[in-house]
C-alpha positions as CSV (number, residue, x, y, z in Angstrom):
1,X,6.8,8.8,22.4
2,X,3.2,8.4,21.2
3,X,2.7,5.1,19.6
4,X,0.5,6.2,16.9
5,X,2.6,8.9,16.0
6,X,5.0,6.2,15.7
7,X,2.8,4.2,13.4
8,X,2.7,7.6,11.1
9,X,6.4,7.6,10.8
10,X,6.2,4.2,10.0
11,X,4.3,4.6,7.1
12,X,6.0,7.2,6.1
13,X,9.2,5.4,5.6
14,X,7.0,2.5,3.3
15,X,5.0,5.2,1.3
16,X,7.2,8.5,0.8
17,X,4.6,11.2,1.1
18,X,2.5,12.6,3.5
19,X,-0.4,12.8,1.2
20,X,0.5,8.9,0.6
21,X,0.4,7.6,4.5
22,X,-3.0,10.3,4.9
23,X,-4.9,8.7,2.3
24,X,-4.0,4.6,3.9
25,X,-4.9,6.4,7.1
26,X,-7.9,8.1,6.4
27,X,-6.0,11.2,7.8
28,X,-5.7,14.4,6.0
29,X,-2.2,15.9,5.1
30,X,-2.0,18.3,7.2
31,X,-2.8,16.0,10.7
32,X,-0.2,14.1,9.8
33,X,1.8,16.4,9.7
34,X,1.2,18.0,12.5
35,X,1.7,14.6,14.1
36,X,5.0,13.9,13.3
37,X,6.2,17.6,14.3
38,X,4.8,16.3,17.3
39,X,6.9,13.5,17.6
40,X,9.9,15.2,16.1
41,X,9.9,17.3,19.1
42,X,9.5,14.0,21.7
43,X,12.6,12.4,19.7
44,X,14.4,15.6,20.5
45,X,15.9,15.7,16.7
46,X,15.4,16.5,13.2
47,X,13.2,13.2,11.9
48,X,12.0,14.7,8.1
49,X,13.6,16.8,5.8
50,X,12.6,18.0,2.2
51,X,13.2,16.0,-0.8
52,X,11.4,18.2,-3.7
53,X,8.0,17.3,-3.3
54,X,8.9,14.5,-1.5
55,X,9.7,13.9,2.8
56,X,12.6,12.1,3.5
57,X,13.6,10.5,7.2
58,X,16.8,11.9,8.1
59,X,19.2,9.2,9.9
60,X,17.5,9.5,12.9
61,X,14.1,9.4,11.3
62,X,15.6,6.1,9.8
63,X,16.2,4.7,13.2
64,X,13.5,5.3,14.8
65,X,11.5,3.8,11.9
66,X,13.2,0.9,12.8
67,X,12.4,1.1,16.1
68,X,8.7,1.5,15.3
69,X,8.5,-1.6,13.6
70,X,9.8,-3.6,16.5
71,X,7.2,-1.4,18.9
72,X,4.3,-2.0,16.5
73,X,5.3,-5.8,16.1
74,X,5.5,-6.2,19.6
75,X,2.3,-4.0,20.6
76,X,-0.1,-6.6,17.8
77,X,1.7,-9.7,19.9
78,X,0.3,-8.4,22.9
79,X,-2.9,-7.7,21.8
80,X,-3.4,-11.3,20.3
81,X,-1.9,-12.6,23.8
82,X,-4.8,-10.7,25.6
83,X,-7.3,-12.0,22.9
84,X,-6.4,-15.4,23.5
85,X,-7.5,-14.9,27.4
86,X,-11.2,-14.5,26.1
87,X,-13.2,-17.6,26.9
88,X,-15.2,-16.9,23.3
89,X,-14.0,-15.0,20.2
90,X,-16.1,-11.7,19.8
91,X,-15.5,-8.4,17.4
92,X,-15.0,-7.5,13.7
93,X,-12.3,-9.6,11.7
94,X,-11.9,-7.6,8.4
95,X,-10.9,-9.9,5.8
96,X,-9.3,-9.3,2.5
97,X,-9.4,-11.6,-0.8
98,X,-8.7,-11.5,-4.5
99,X,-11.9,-12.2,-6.6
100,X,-11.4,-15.7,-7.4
101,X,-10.6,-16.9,-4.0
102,X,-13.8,-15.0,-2.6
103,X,-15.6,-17.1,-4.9
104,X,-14.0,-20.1,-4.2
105,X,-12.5,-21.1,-1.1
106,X,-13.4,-18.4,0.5
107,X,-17.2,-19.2,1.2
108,X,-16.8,-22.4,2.9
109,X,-14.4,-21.0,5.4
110,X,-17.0,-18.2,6.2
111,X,-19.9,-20.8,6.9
112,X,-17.6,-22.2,9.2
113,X,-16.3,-19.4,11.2
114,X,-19.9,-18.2,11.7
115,X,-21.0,-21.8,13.3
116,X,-18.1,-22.2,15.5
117,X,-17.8,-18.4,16.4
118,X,-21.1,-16.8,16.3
119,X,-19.7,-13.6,17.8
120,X,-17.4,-13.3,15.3
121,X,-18.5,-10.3,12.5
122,X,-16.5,-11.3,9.7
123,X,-16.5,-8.5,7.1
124,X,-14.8,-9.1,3.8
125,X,-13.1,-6.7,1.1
126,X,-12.4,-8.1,-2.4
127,X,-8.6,-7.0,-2.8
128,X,-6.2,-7.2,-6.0
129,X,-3.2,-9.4,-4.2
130,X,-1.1,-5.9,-4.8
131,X,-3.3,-4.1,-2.5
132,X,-2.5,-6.6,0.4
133,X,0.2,-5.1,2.1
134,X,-0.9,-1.7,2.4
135,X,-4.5,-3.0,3.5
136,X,-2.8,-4.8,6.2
137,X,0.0,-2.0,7.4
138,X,-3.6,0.6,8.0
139,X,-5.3,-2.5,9.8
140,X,-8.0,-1.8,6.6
141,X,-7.9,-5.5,6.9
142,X,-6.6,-8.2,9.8
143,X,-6.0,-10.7,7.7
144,X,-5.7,-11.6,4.0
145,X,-5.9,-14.1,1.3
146,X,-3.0,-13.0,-1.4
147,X,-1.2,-14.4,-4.0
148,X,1.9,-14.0,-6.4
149,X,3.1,-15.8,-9.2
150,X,6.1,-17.2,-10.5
151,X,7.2,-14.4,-13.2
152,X,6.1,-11.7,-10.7
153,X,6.8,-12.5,-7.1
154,X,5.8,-10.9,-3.9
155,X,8.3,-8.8,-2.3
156,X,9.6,-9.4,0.9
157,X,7.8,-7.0,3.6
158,X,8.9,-7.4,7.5
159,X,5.5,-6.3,8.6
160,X,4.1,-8.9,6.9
161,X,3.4,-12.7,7.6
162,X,2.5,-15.1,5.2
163,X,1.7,-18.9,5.2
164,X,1.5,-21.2,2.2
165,X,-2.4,-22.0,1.7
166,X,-2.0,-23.3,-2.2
167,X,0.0,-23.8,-5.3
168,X,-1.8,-23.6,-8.8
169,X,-0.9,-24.2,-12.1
170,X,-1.5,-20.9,-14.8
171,X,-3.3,-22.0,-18.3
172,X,-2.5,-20.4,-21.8
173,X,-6.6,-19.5,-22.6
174,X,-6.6,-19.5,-26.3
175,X,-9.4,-20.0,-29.3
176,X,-7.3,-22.3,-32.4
177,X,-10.1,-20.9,-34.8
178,X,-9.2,-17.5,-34.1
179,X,-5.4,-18.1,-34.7
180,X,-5.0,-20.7,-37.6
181,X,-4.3,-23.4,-35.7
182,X,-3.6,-24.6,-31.8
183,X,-1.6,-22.2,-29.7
184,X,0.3,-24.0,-27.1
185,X,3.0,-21.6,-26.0
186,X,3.1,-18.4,-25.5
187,X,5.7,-17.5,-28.0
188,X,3.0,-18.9,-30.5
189,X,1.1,-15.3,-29.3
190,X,3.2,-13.1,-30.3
191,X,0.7,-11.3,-32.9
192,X,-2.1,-11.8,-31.3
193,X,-4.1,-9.3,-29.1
194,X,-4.1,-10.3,-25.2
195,X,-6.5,-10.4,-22.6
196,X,-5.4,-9.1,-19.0
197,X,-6.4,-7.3,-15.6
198,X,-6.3,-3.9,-15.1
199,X,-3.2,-2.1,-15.3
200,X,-1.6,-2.2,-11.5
201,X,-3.0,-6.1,-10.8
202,X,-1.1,-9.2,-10.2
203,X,-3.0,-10.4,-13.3
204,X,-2.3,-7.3,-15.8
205,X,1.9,-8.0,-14.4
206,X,1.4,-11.8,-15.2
207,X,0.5,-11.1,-19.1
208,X,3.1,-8.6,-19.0
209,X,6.1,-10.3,-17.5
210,X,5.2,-13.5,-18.7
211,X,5.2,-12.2,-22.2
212,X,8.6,-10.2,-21.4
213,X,10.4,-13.0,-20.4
214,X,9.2,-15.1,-24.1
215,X,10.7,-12.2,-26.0
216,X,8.2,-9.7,-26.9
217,X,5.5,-7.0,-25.5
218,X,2.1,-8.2,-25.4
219,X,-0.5,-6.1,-27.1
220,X,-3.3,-5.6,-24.6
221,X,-6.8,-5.4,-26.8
222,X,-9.3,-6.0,-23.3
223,X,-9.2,-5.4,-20.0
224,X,-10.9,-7.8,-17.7
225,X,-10.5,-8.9,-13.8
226,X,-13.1,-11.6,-14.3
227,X,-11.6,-14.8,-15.5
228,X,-15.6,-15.8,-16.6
229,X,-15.0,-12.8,-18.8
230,X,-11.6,-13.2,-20.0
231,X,-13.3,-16.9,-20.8
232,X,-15.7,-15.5,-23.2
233,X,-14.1,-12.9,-24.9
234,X,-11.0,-15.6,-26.0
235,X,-13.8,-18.0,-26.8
236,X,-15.4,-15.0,-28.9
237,X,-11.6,-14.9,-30.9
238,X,-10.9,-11.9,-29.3
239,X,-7.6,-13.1,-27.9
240,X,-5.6,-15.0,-25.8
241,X,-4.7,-14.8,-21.7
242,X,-3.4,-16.4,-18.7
243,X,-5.4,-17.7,-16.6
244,X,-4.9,-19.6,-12.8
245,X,-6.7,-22.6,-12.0
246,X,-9.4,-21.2,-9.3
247,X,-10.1,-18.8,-12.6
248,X,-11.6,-21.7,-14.0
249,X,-13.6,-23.0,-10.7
250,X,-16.9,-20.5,-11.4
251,X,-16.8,-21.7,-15.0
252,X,-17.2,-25.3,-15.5
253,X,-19.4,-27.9,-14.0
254,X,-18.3,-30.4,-11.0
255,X,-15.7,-33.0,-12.3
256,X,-15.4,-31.0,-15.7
257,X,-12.0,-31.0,-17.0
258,X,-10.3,-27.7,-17.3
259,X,-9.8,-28.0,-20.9
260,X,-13.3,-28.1,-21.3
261,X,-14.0,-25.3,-19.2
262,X,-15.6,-22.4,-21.7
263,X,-16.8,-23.3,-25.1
264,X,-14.7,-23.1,-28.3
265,X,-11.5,-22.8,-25.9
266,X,-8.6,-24.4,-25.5
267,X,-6.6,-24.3,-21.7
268,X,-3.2,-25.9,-22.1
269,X,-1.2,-25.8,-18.7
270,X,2.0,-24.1,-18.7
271,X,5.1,-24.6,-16.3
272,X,4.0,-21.0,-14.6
273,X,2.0,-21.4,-10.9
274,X,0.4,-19.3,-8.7
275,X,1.1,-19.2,-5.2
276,X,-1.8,-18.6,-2.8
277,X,-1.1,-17.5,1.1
278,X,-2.9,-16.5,4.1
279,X,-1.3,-13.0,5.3
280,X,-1.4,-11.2,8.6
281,X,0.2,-8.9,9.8
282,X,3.7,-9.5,12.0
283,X,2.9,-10.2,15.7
284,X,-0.9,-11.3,14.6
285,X,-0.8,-14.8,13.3
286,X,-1.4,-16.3,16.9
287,X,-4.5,-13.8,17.5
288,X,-7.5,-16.1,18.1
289,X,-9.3,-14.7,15.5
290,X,-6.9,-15.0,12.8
291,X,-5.4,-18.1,13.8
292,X,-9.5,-19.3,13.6
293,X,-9.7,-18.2,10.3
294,X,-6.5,-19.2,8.8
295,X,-7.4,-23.0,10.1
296,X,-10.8,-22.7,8.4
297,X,-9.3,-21.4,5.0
298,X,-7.0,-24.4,4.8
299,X,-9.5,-26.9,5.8
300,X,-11.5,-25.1,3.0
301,X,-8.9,-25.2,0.3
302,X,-8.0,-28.7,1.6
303,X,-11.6,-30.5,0.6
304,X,-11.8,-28.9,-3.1
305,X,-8.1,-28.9,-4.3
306,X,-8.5,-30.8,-7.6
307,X,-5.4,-32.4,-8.7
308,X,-4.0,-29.6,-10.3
309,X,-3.6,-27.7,-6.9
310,X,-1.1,-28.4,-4.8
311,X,0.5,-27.3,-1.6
């Protein structure tokens, strides 16, 4: 059986449709279909049937996912086995990272991958920690900074790795002359308008579930991914949001305190973190390349974790 036909059937089981796994593919519909007839025929039975608009795997379309995984898993060891024969590292690393972590720990790790492996071509992608996993399942990108947080955690996906990089405390961004007096909970919000990233982020799910679990529904006024943004529109009284420590790095000077970070606005820390991770995909973590970058983002995220970071 054809291992990329494998890889389609794959991602069929993770996404549902065909028009799903085409567009992470950069396939059309019909190729992929014509693809896994293919490989229905090499299994020698049914692997899809009709679910409405929907593809289902049958039972043996189920098992033979399975198997794919394993075959895909150990296909990516062997290629990082082979990579590490290389006497110097050489090729395209496509690297994924969320907005604030491009900003911030991010750069560092770049200048240094460039010095030590000059035949490197890094190429980055700013990715909403949500995107991750399917990024990584194409090979869109080979390796990724992500995050989750503590009222919305990642699932669990067996084709993805992750390692611990660092843990951040979240900040209740509010403006006390905007809301009568200081706001240092978030059940003290529940009238006023909210600030959050667009619908289908990590951030917009934060607000959301965070809000949820204090007892009400927040009432989103503005959308905003940039926390510089979100910054000046609660300084400007036009509401309240979460915010994670990195948020705040691009917005104050050296050694400012994060209270002080945006005038006429007040961060209070809550008990909420963010957890931020290096991910790859299963097999690939001891790939030269990634391993090379994953050292590099830690020693990054190592030399400017202020005390409110932690591993």
């Amino acid at each position: 059986m054809d291992v990329n036909r494998l890889r389609l059937l794959l991602e069929l089981s993770r996404r549902g449709t065909i028009t799903a796994v085409a567009e992470a593919l950069t396939y059309t519909p019909s190729a992929v279909s014509q693809q896994l007839a293919v490989l229905e025929r090499e299994a020698g039975v049914p692997l899809l049937e009709r679910a409405g608009r929907r593809v289902a795997l049958t039972p043996a379309g189920v098992v033979l996912s399975r198997y794919a995984e394993s075959v895909v898993a150990v296909l990516e060891e062997a290629e990082s086995a082979l990579a590490a024969t290389r006497e110097h590292l050489a090729g395209p690393l496509r690297i994924g990272a969320f907005p604030t972590a491009a900003r911030t720990v991010l750069p560092p790790a770049l200048v240094t991958l460039g010095r030590d492996h000059p035949g490197l071509e890094l190429m980055v992608t700013e990715l909403d920690p949500s995107a991750v996993p399917g990024a990584l399942r194409s090979g869109a990108v080979d390796v990724a900074i992500t995050s989750d947080y503590d009222y919305v955690p990642a699932e669990p996906d067996p084709a993805i790795e992750v390692a611990p990089l660092l843990e951040e405390t979240v900040y209740l961004a509010s403006a006390a002359a905007a809301h009568g007096g200081p706001v240092t909970r978030i059940d003290d919000c529940r009238e006023a308008p909210w600030i959050a990233g667009s619908p289908g982020s990590m951030c917009h799910a934060l607000v959301v579930r965070a809000c949820q679990v204090a007892g009400f529904t927040p009432r989103v006024r503005h959308i905003a991914d940039d926390f510089a943004t979100v910054l000046v529109l609660v300084g400007a009284g036009q509401g309240v949001s979460l915010i994670p420590e990195l948020g705040l790095a691009a917005t104050r000077a050296p050694g400012e305190e994060p209270a002080v970070a945006s005038a006429g606005v007040t961060l209070t820390p809550l008990d909420t973190r963010r957890r931020t991770g290096v991910a790859c995909r299963r097999g690939t973590a001891s790939h030269p390349a990634v391993a090379a970058f994953a050292t590099a983002i830690q020693e990054s995220a190592a030399s400017r974790r202020p005390a409110t970071l932690r591993r």
